[in-house]
C-alpha positions in Angstrom: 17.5 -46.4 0.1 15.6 -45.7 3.0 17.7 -42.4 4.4 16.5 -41.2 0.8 13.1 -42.2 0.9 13.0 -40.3 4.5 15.2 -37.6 2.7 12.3 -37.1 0.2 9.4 -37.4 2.7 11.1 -34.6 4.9 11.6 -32.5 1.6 7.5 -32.9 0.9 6.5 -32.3 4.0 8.7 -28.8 4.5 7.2 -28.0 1.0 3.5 -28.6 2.1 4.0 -26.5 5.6 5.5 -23.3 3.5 3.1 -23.6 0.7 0.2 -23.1 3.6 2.1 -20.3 5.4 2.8 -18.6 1.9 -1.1 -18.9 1.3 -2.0 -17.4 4.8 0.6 -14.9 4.0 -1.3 -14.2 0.7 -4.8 -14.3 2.0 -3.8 -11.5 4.4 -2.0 -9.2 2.2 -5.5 -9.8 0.0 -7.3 -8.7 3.0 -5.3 -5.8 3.7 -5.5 -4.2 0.4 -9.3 -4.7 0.3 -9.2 -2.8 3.8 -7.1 0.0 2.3 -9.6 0.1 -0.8 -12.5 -0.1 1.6 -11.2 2.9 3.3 -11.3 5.0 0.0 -14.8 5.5 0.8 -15.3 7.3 4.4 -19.2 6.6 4.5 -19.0 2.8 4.6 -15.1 3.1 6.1 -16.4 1.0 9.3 -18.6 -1.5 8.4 -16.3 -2.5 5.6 -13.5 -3.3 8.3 -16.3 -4.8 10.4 -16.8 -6.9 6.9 -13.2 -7.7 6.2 -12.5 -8.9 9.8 -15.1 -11.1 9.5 -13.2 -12.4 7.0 -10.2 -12.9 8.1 -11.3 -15.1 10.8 -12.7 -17.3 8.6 -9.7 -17.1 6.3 -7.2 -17.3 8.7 -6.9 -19.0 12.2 -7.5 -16.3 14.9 -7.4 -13.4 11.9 -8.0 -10.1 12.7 -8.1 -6.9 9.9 -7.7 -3.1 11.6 -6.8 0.2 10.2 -4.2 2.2 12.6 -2.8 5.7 11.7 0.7 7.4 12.9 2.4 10.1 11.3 -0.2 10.6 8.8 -0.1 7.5 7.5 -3.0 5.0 7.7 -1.9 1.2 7.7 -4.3 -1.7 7.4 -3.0 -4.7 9.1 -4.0 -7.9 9.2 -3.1 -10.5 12.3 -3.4 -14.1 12.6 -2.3 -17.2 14.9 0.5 -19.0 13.7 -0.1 -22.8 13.5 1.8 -25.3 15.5 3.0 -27.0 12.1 3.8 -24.2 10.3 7.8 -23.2 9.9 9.0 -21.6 12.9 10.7 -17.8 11.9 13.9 -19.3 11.2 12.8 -22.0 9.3 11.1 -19.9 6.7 13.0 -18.6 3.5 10.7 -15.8 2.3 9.0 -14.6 5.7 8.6 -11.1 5.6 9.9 -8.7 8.8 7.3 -8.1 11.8 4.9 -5.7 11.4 7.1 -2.6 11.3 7.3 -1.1 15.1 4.2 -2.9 16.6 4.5 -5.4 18.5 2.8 -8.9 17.8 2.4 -11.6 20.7 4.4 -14.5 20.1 3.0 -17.2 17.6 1.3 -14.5 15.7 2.0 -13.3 12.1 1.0 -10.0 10.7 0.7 -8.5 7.3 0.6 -4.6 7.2 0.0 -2.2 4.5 0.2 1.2 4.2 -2.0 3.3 2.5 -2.8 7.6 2.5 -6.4 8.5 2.8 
């Protein structure tokens, strides 16, 4: 009874740690499409990433929202520290791939999204 009860407990607590990277994961791909929407309009363009940096720091531990371009294609991208309790890579069923050819220093997550001007 008590390697099920243990069984059970390890179950919740892998449940709670990917339900709180899944709503990281979903707070920055928020984030990044209000960056690409933000970026619709040229005359605001900067202080509306200024804005949605701001909040992805409070969203997100360490989070971070830019706007990159390379081969005429803008991206927004989104970066945050990953927390010490939260599924390593390996662990995680659903995490996404890095963020495409940039590199991210390690215990950092990314969210990127790309968008035409």
């Amino acid at each position: 009874m008590a390697v099920t009860a243990l069984g059970l407990i390890a179950g919740q607590l892998w449940t709670a740690r990917e339900a709180r990277a899944m709503a990281m994961r979903e707070h920055a791909a928020w984030i990044a499409d209000s960056v690409a929407e933000a970026m619709l309009e040229p005359a605001s363009s900067d202080s509306a990433v200024r804005q949605w940096s701001a909040r992805a720091t409070a969203l997100l531990p360490h989070g971070e929202a830019s706007v990159g371009a390379s081969n005429g294609l803008s991206t927004a991208r989104v970066m945050w520290m990953t927390l010490r309790d939260t599924p390593r890579a390996d662990d995680v069923i659903d995490k996404p791939e890095s963020c495409g050819a940039m590199d991210i220093p390690t215990g950092s997550s990314c969210v990127v999204l790309a968008f035409a001007r």
